[in-house]
C-alpha positions as CSV (number, residue, x, y, z in Angstrom):
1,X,16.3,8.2,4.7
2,X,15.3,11.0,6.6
3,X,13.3,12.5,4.0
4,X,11.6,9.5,3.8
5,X,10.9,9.5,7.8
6,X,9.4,12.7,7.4
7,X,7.5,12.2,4.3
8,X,5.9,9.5,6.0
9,X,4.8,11.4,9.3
10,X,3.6,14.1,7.1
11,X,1.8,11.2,5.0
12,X,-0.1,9.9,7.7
13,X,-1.2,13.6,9.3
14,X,-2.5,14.7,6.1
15,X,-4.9,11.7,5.7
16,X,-5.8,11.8,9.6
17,X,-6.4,15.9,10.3
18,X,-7.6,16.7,6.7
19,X,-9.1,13.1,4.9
20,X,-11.1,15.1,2.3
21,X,-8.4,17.2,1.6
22,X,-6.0,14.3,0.9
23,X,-8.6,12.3,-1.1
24,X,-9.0,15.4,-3.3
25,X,-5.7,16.0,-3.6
26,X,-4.8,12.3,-5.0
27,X,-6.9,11.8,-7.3
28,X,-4.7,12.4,-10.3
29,X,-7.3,13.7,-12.8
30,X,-4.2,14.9,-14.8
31,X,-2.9,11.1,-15.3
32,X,-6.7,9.9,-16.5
33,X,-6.4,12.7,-19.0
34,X,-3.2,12.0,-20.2
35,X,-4.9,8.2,-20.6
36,X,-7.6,9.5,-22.5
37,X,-5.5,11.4,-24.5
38,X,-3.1,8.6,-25.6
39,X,-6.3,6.6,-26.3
40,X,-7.4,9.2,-28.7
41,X,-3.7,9.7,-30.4
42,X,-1.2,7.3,-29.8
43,X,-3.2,5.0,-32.6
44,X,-1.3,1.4,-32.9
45,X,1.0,1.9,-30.0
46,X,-1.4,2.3,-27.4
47,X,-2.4,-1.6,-27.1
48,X,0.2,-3.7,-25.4
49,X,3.8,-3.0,-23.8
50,X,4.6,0.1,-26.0
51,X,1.2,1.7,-24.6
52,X,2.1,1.1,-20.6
53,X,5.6,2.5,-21.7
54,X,3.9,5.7,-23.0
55,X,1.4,6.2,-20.2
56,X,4.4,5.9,-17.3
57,X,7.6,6.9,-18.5
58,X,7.0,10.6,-19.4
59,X,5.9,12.4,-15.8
60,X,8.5,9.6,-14.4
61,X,10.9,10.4,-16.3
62,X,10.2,14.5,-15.8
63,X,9.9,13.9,-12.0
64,X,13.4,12.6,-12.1
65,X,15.0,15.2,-14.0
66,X,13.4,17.5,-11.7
67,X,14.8,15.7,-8.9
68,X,17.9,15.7,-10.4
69,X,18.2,19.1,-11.1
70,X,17.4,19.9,-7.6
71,X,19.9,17.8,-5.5
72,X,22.1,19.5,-3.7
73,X,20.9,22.9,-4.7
74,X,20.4,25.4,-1.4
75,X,21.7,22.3,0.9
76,X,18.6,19.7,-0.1
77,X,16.3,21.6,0.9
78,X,14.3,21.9,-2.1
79,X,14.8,17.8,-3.3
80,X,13.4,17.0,0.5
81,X,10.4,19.3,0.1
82,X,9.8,17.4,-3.6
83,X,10.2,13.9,-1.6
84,X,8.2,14.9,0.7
85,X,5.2,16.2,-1.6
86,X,5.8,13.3,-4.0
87,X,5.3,10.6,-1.3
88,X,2.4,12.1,0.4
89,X,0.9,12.9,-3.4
90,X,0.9,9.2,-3.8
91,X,0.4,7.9,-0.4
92,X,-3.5,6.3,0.1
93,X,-5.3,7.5,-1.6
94,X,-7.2,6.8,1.3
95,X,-6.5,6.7,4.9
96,X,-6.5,3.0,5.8
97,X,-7.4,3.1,9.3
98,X,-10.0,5.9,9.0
99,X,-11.9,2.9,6.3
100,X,-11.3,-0.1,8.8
101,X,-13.3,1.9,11.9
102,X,-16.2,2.6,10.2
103,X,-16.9,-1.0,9.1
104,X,-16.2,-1.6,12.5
105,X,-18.3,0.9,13.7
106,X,-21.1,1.0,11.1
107,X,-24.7,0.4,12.4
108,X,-26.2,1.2,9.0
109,X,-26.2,-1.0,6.1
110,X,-25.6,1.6,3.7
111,X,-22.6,3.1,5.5
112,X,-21.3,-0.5,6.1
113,X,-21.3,-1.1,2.3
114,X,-19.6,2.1,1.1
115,X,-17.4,1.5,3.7
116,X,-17.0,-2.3,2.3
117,X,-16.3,-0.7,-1.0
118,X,-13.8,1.4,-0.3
119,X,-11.3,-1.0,1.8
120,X,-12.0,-3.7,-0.9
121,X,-11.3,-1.3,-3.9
122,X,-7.4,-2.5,-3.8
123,X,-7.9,-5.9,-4.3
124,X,-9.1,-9.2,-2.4
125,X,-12.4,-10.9,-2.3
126,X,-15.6,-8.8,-2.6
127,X,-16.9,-11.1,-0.3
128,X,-17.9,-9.2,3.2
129,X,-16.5,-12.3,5.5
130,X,-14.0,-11.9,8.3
131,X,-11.0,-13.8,6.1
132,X,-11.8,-11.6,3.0
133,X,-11.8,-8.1,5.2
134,X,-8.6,-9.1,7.1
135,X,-7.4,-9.8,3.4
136,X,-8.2,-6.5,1.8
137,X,-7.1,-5.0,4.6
138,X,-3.1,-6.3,4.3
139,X,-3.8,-5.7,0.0
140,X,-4.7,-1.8,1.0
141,X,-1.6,-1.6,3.3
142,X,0.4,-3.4,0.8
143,X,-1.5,-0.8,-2.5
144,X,-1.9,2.3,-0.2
145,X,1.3,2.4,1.7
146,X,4.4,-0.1,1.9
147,X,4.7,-0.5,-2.3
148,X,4.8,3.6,-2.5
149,X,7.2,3.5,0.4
150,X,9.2,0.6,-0.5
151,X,10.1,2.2,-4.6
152,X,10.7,5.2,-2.7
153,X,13.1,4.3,-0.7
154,X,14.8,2.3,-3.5
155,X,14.3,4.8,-6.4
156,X,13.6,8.1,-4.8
157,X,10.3,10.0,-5.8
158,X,10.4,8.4,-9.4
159,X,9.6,5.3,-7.8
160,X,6.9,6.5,-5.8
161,X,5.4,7.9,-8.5
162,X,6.2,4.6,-11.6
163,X,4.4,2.7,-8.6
164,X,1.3,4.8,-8.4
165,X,0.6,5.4,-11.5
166,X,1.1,1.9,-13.0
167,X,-1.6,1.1,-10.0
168,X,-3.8,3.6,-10.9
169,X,-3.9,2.0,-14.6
170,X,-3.9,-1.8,-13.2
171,X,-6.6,-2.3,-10.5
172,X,-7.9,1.4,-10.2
173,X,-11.1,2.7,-12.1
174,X,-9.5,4.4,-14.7
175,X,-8.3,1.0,-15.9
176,X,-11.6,1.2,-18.0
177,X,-9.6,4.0,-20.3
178,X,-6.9,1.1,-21.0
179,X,-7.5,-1.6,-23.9
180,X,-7.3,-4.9,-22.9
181,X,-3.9,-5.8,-23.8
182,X,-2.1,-2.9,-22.2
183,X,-4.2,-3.6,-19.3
184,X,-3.0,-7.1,-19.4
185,X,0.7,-6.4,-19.5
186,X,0.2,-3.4,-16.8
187,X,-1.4,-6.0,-14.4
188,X,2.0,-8.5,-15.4
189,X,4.2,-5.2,-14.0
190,X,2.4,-4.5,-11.4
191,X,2.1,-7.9,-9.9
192,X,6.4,-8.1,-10.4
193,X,6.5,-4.7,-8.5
194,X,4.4,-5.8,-5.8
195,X,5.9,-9.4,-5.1
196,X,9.1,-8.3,-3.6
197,X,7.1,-6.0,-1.4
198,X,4.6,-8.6,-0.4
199,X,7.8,-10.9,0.5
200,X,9.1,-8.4,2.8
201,X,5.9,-7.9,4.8
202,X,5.3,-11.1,5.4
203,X,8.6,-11.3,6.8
204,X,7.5,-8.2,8.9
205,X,4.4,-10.2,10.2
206,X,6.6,-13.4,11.0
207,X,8.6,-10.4,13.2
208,X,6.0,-8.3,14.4
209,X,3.6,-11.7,15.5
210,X,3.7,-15.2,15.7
211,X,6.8,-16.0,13.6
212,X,6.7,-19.9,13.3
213,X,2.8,-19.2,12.6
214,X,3.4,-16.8,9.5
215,X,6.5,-19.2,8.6
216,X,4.2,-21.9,8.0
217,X,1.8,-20.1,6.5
218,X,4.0,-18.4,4.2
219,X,5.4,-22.4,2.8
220,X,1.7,-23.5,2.9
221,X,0.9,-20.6,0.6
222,X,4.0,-21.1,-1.8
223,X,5.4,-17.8,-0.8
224,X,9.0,-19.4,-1.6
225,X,8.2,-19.5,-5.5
226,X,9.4,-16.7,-8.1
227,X,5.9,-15.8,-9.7
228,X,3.4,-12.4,-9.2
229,X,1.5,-13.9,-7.2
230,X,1.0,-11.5,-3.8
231,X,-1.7,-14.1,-2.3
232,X,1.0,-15.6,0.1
233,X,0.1,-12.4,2.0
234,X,-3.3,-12.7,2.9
235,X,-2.4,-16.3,4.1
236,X,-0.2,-15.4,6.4
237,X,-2.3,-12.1,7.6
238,X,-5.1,-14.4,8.2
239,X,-3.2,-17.0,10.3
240,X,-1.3,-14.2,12.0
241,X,-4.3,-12.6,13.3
242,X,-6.0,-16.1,14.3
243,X,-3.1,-16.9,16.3
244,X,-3.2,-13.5,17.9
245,X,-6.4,-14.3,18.9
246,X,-6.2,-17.3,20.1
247,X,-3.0,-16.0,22.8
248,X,-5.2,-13.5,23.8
249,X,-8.1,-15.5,24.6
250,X,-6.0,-17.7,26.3
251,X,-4.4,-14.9,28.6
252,X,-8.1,-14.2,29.5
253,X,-8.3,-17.4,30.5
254,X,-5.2,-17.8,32.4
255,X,-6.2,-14.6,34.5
256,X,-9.5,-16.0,35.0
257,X,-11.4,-13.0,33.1
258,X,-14.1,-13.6,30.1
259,X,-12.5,-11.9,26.6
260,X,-13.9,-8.7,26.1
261,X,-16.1,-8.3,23.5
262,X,-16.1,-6.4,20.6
263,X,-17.0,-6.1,16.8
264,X,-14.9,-8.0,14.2
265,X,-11.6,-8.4,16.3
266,X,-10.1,-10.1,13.4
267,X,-10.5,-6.5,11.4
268,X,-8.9,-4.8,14.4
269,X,-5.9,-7.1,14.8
270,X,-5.5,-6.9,11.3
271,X,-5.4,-3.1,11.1
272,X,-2.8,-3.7,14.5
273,X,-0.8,-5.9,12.9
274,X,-0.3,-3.1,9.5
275,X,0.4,-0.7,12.1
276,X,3.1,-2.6,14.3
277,X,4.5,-3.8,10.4
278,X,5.0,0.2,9.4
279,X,6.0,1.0,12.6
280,X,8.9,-1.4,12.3
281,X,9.8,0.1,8.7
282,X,10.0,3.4,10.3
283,X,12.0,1.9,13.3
284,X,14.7,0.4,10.7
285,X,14.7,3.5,8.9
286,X,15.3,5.4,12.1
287,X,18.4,3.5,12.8
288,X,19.9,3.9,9.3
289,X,19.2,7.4,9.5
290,X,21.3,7.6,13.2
291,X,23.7,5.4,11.1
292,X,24.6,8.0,8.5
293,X,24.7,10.7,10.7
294,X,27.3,9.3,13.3
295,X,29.0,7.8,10.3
């Protein structure tokens, strides 16, 4: 647990003091050579489940021998330093907030649509409306950082790392080096990995915001159903961050002051709402960690 609290911190630096840096650094050019390399020599096992298998399993499964082999050598010190470089390694690979304030901020149509780009690149709606950016903004928290964080904290850095790469071959550009049919089945795995995740963010939300609001959002959208379906989520993002709005208008109004104005509040309450949602991860894991220790 406390690896992971520091991992984090050191996460969330790295993308915010050095963002290039980071975005070089996780680009995992080895992984889309080892796909290009199974797509040149693994012949009739590369299509389909066997293929997905091949492409994950091996650096997984090496990362957890090597995390094996170093527990408990020279008091944890070197497993924490291979948590820590494991979790940032596959944190992002953007920074999400850094992508939010420059649509925000973006007076320039090409700038607005790179920026556009790059927050949708995880998943949503391509669409540039309010209710499609306050949706790809809770898919990039859920792609960028609570999925890495939550197999991580449930399988240690070979989780981290299953979770990344099995992204990087569902949804991410180098899905184009996959055939069809292992593509199909990663996207199946994927979606399974990212339900329970979803499930316990939008329980976050309910916690963090409006609860009887993302309650009734969440049964609106069928949260309650066992299928990989993550799109429960953006339903109750986007009536979390509606109701928001609306108690803050009304406080305005109740103190006699006009609401302030300001570009795309719903894309700034969304981004608030992600950070009040990690912040309370961090605040449970806090507690676990003072748990252990008095224990």
């Amino acid at each position: 647990m406390f690896t992971t609290l520091v991992a984090v911190l050191v996460a969330l630096a790295l993308g915010h003091v050095v963002p290039a840096f980071a975005s070089r650094l996780r680009r995992f050019e080895g992984f889309r050579h080892w796909l290009t390399w199974l797509g040149a020599h693994a012949g009739p096992a590369w299509p389909g489940p066997a293929g997905v298998a091949l492409a994950v399993v091996p650096p997984v499964l090496l990362l957890a021998l090597l995390a094996w082999w170093l527990h408990d050598r020279l008091y944890g010190l070197p497993a924490l330093l291979l948590g820590i470089a494991v979790l940032c390694w596959c944190w992002g690979p953007r920074d999400l907030d850094r992508d939010v304030e420059t649509i925000i901020d973006a007076d320039e149509a090409a700038v607005r649509h790179a920026a556009l780009q790059n927050l949708q690149s995880a998943g949503g709606s391509l669409r540039d409306d309010v209710p499609s950016l306050v949706d790809a903004t809770v898919y990039n928290a859920l792609r960028r950082w609570f999925a890495v964080l939550f197999w991580f904290l449930l399988l240690g850095p070979a989780g981290a790392l299953g979770y990344r790469l099995l992204a990087l071959m569902a949804i991410s550009p180098m899905r184009a080096r996959v055939p069809p049919d292992t593509l199909d089945v990663a996207q199946r795995v994927l979606g399974w990995l990212e339900w329970p995740v979803a499930q316990v963010m939008s329980l976050s939300m309910a916690l963090v915001g409006n609860f009887d609001t993302a309650w009734t959002a969440w049964r609106q959208a069928h949260g309650e159903r066992w299928r990989r379906d993550v799109g429960f989520l953006g339903a109750v993002a986007r009536a979390s961050v509606s109701a928001e709005l609306r108690e803050e208008a009304h406080d305005y109004t109740d103190m006699g002051l006009l609401p302030v104005w300001q570009r795309l509040p719903e894309l700034r309450d969304a981004m608030s709402l992600v950070w009040r949602m990690l912040l309370l991860w961090l605040a449970v894991l806090a507690l676990l960690v003072i748990a252990g220790w008095i224990t």
